[in-house]
PLY file of the C-alpha trace (Angstrom):
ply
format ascii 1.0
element vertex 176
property float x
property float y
property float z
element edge 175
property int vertex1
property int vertex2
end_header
0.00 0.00 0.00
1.00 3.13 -0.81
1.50 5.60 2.09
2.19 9.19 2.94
2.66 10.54 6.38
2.16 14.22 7.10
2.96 15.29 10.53
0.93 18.70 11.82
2.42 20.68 14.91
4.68 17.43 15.63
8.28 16.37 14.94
8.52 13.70 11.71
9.65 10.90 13.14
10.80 8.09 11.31
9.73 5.54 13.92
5.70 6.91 13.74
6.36 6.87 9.85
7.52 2.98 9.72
4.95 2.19 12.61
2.05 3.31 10.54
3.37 2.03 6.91
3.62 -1.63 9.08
0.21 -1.33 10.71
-1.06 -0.58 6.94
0.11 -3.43 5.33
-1.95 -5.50 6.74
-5.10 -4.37 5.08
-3.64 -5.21 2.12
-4.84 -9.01 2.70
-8.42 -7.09 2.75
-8.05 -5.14 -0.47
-8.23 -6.55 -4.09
-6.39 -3.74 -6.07
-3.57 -1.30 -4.55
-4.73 1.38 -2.36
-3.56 4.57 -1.36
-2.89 5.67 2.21
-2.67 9.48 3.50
-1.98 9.90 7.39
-2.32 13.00 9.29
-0.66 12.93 12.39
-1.15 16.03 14.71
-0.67 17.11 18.30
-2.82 20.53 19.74
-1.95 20.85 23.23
-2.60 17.65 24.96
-4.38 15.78 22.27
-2.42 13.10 19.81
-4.73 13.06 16.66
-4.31 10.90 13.61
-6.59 10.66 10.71
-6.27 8.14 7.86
-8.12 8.50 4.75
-7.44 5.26 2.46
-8.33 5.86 -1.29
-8.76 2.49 -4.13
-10.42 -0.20 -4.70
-13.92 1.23 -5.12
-13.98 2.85 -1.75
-12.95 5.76 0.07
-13.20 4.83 3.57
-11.80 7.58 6.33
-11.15 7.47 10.21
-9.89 9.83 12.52
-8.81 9.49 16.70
-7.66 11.59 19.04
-6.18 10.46 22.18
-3.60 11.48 25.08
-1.24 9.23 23.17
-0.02 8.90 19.08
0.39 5.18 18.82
-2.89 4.47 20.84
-4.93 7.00 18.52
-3.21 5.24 15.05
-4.00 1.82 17.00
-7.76 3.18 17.48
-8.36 4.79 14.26
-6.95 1.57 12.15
-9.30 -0.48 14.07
-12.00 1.82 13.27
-10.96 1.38 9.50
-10.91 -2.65 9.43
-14.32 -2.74 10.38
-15.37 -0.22 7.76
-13.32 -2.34 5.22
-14.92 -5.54 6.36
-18.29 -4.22 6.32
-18.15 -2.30 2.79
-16.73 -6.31 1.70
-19.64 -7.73 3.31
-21.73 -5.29 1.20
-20.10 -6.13 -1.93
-20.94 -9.93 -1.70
-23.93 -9.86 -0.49
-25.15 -7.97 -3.55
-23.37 -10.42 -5.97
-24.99 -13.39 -4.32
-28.33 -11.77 -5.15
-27.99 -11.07 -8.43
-28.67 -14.50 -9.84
-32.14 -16.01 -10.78
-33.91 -18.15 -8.35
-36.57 -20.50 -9.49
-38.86 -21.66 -6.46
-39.66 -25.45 -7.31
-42.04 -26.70 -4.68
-42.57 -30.61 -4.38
-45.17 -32.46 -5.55
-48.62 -32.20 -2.87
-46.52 -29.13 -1.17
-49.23 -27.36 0.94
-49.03 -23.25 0.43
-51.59 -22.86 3.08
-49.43 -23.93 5.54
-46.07 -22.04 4.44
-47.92 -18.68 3.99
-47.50 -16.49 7.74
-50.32 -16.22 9.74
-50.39 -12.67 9.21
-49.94 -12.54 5.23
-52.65 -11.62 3.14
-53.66 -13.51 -0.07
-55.37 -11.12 -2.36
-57.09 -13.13 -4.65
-58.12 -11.47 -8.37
-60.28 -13.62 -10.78
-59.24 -12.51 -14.61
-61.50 -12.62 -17.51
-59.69 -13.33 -20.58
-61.08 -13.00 -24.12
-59.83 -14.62 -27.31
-57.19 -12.24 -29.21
-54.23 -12.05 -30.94
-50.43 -11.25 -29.50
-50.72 -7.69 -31.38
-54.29 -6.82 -30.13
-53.61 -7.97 -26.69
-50.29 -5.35 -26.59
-52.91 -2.48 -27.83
-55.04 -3.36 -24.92
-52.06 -2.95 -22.76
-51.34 -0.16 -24.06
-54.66 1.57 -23.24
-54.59 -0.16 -19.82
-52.31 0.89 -16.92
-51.43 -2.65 -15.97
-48.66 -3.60 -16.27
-49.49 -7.21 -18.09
-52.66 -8.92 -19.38
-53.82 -12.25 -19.53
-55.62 -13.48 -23.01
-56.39 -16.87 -24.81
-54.49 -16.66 -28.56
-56.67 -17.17 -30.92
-54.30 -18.93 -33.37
-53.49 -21.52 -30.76
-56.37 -21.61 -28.09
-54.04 -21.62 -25.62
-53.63 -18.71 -22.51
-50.64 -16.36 -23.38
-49.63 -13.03 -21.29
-47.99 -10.03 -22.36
-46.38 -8.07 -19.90
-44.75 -4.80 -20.14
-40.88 -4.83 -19.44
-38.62 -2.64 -17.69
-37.05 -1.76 -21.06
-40.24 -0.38 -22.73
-40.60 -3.62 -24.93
-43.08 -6.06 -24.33
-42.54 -9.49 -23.69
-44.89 -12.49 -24.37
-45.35 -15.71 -22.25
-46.90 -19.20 -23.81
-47.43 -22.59 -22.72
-44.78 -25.47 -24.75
0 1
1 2
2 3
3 4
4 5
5 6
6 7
7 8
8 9
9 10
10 11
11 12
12 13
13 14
14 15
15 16
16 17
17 18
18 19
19 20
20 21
21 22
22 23
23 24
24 25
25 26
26 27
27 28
28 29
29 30
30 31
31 32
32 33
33 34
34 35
35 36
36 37
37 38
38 39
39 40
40 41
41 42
42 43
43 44
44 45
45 46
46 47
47 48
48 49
49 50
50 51
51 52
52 53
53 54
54 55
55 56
56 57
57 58
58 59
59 60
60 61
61 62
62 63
63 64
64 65
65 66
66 67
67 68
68 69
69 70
70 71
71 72
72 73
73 74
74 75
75 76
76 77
77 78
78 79
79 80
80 81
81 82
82 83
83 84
84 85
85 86
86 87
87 88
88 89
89 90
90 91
91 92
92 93
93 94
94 95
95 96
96 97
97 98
98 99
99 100
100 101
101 102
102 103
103 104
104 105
105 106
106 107
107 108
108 109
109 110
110 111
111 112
112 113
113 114
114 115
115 116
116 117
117 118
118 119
119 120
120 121
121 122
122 123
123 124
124 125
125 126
126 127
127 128
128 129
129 130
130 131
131 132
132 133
133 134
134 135
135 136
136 137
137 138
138 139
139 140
140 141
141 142
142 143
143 144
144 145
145 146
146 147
147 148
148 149
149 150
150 151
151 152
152 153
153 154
154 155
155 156
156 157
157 158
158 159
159 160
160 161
161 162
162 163
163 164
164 165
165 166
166 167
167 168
168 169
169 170
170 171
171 172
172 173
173 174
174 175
């Protein structure tokens, strides 16, 4: 990791300098890509302050600490940082595990009634479908504000839907 040390109202010191850079390195295990590091270190009057601000990777993550003591607020404020790392991680997988498709396939004699909370509603909405074909049944649609509709094709005699989809096309759903 890449890091610069700026020391405010404070001595440089070459030992805080290589006692930071060390305490760094080990996020690299946490981080993908390289990251860039920039320290403040600071003293006004009886308070040690250091404030980190790490840069890559798709984040920006920040900290800051201010204790009676330097290495106990860079102890503090790196702490602070590994859980913000962790959680923005966390984040990050959690919304690639959700991005595939699940299909729901229930067994065979699988009771809904009894997997349905006792405080869930079922609304239940009986549909009257009319004989028509794919291109009349997107011009009802159309003039409709749902958002699909439900018709029997009259080429095939079979129950077909057209929805609308989030693209602005339409998209049409038969049996095999």
């Amino acid at each position: 990791m890449q890091t610069s040390v700026t020391f405010k109202n404070i001595d440089p010191s070459d030992h805080l300098k290589a006692y930071v850079s060390d305490k760094l390195d080990r996020f690299d295990r946490f981080l993908d890509n390289p990251a860039e590091a920039n320290v403040v270190l600071s003293v006004e009057k009886f308070r040690h302050i250091a404030e980190i601000k790490i840069t890559g990777d798709r984040l920006k993550i920040n900290g800051k600490e201010e204790t009676v003591d330097m290495y106990s607020a860079i102890d503090m404020v790196l702490d602070k940082l590994e859980k913000q790392i962790k959680k923005s991680k966390q984040k990050v997988r959690d919304r690639r595990g959700r991005g595939g498709a699940k299909v729901d396939s229930a067994p065979v004699g699988f009771d809904y009634a009894g997997a349905v909370e006792d405080d869930a509603e079922i609304i239940v909405k009986t549909l009257e479908y009319k004989p028509m074909d794919a291109e009349e049944a997107v011009m009802q649609l159309d003039l409709a504000d749902d958002s699909f509709i439900v018709f029997t094709n009259a080429r095939t005699d079979q129950i077909n839907v057209v929805y609308r989809r989030n693209d602005g096309h339409y998209g049409l759903i038969q049996p095999q």
